[in-house]
N, C-alpha and C positions, 0 to 999 in steps of 0.2 A: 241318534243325531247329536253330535258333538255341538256345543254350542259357544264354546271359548273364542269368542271373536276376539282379533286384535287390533287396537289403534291402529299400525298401520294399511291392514286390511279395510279398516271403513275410512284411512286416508285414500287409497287409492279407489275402491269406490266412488266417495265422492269424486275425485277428482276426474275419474274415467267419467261420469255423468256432465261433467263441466265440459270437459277436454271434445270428447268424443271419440277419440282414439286414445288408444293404449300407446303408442307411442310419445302423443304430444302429451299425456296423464304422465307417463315416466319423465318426460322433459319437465313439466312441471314441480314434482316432486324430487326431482335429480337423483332419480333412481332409473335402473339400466329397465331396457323392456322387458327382460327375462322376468326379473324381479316384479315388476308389476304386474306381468301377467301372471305372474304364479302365486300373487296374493290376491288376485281377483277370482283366478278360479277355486281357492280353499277358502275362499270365504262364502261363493256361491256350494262348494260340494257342503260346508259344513251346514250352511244353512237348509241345504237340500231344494232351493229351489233358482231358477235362473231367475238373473236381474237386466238383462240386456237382452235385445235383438240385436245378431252380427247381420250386418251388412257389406259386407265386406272388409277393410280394414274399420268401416265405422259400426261404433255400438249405439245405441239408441234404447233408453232405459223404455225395459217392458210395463205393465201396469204396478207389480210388487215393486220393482225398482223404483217406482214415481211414488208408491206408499212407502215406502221406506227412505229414502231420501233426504225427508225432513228430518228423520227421527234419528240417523247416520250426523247432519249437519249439527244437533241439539247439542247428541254426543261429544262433536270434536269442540263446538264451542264451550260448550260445560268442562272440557280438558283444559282448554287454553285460558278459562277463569282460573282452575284451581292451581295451573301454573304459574298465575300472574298472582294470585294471591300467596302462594308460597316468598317469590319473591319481593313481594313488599308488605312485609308484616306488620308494617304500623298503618295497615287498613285504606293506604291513599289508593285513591281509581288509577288504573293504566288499562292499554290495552288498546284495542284499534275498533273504530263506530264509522260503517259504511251509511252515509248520509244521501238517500238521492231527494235532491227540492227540481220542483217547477221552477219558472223559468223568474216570475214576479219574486217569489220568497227568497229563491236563491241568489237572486241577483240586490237585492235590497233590503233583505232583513236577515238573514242566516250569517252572511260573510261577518257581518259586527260582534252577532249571536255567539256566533263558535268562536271568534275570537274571544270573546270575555269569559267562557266555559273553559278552552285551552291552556290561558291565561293559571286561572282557578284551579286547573287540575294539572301540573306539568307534566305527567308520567299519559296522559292521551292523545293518540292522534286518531284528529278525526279527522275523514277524510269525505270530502263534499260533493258530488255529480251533479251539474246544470242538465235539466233533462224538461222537456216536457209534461204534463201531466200521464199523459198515457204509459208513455216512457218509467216514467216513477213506477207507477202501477207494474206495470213489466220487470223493472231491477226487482220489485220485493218477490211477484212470486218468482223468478227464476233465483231466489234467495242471494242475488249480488247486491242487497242494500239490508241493510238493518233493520231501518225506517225513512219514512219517507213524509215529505212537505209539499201538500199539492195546492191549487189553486180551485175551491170549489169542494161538492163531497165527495170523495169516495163512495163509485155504484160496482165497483167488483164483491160478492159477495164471499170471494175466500180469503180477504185480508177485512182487519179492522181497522174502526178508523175513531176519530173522536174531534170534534170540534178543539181550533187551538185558537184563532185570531180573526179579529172582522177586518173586510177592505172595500174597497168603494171602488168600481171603475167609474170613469170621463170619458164622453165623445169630445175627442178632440180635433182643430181645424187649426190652419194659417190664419194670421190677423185679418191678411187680406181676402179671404175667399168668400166666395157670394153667399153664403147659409150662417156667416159667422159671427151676424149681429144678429140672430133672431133663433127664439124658439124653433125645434126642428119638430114640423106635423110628420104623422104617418107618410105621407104626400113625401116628403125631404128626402125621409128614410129610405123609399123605393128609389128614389132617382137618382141619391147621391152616391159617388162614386168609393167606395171603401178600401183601406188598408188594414189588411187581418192579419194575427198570427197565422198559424198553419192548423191545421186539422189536425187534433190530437190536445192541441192546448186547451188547460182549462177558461182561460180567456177569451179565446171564439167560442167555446161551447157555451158560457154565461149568455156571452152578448148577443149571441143569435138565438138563443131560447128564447133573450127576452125580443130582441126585434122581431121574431117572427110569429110572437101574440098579435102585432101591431102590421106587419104586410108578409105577402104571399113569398116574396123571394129579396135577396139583397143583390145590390151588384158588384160584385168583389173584383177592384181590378188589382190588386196584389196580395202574395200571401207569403210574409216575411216572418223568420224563425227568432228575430231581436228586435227587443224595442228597439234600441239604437237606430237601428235599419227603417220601420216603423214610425219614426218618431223625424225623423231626415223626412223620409216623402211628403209627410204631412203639410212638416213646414214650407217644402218645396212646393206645395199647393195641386200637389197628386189628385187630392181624399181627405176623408175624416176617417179616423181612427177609432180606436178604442182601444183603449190601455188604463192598467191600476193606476192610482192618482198617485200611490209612489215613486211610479218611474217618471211624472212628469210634472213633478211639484216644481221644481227647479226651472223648466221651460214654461209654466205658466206663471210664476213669480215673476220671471223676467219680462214677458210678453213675447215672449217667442210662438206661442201658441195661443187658441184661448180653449177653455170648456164650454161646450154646448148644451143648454137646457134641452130635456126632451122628457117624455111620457114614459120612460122606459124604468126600470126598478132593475139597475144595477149594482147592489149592494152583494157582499159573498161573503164565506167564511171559509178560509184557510184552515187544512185537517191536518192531522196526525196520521200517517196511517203503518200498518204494519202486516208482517205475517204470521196468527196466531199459532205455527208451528217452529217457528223458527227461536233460538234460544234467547231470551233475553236476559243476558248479564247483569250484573250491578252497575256496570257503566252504561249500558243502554236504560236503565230504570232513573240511572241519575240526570242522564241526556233531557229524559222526558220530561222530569219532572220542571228542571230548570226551563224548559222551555216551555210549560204552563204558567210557570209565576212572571214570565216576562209581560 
């Protein structure tokens, strides 16, 4: 068994497992379909085992092709370090860090973050995904984020994760609504009418763990993908809310909103999280670090 694999052969690989076809893999690569299929299959003959199920024009990676995968991706990454380090040999970071954050981090604490990192390193771009929690989770194992910023821990057990930052949610109301000058009992909780993120956020999965120590069911009458959005109804005197206190530091400053006392322990900590097969550069090592010491 011959085993001289070539770069471009674990180019088109990976990119046939992305793509899903060979033709939209060759589009990608701006190489002809010929080409591509004829470095898909000399890399499957050399290796002697198949890496896809055909389905007709679509391929669908088989079980070796999903072990292998990672270890194809590691490869091309570790190429494209030792190309960028070629080209800048007085040691400076370049090179490109797929970022996906949750919805709280990305929108309030990353955008300033990677700005002053950028700033710091001019030869990187990094490049940022607003995403849900779940979502986040989803770019790292399908290997389209580098790392990722979630709200809450990380319970997927084939990525890592590590505590980065603490945050606080507030139930939040209008000035005027009737629960808005008083403690909220168990009693409040059940009756009052709520504005949630959407399913999948780390934000409704905090805040409904912890209210539902406290009653049987909530009453959700909306489920909005943006504070923005969220943050409008409330005032409008929709609901109460729940949101991190950094997306509404500003509307409760002003009086736009207020916070509501209540029995609930909504306190969390903002993770790290990653895929332990996935390659990590010197620029994804510098990424991290910089954002522990913030």
């Amino acid at each position: 068994m011959n085993h001289a694999v070539t770069f471009r052969q674990l180019q088109v690989f990976v990119a046939v497992a992305r793509e899903g076809t060979v033709v939209a893999a060759a589009r990608y690569l701006s190489l002809s379909q010929s080409a591509t299929s004829q470095a898909l299959g000399e890399l499957e003959r050399q290796l002697g085992v198949g890496l896809f199920e055909r389905l007709g024009r679509k391929l669908r990676l088989n079980g070796m092709g999903r072990h292998l995968l990672p270890r194809a991706e590691r490869l091309l990454d570790g190429m494209a370090d030792f190309v960028a380090a070629a080209e800048e040999p007085d040691g400076r970071l370049r090179g490109t860090l797929n970022v996906s954050a949750s919805a709280t981090v990305g929108t309030y604490l990353l955008p300033t973050l990677a700005g002053r990192f950028s700033e710091a390193h001019q030869g990187v771009d990094l490049r940022l995904r607003l995403r849900n929690t779940g979502e986040v989770i989803n770019d790292l194992l399908r290997f389209d984020a580098d790392i990722g910023l979630i709200e809450g821990l990380c319970h997927e057990p084939r990525l890592q994760s590590e505590a980065w930052s603490e945050d606080r949610l507030v139930i939040i109301a209008a000035p005027g609504h009737p629960l808005a000058q008083q403690r909220l009992s168990d009693a409040d909780l059940a009756k009052a009418e709520w504005i949630l993120r959407e399913t999948g956020s780390g934000t409704r999965e905090i805040f409904e763990a912890a209210a539902l120590h406290h009653v049987k069911r909530l009453c959700v009458r909306m489920e909005l993908s943006q504070h923005e959005a969220i943050k409008q109804a409330v005032m409008a005197g929709f609901g109460l809310g729940c949101l991190s206190h950094l997306s509404v530091a500003g509307e409760l400053e002003r009086g736009e909103l207020v916070a509501l006392e209540s029995g609930l322990s909504l306190s969390r900590t903002f993770s790290l999280v990653w895929h332990p097969e996935r390659y990590r550069s010197p620029l994804w090592q510098a990424f991290k670090v910089f954002l522990a010491e913030q």
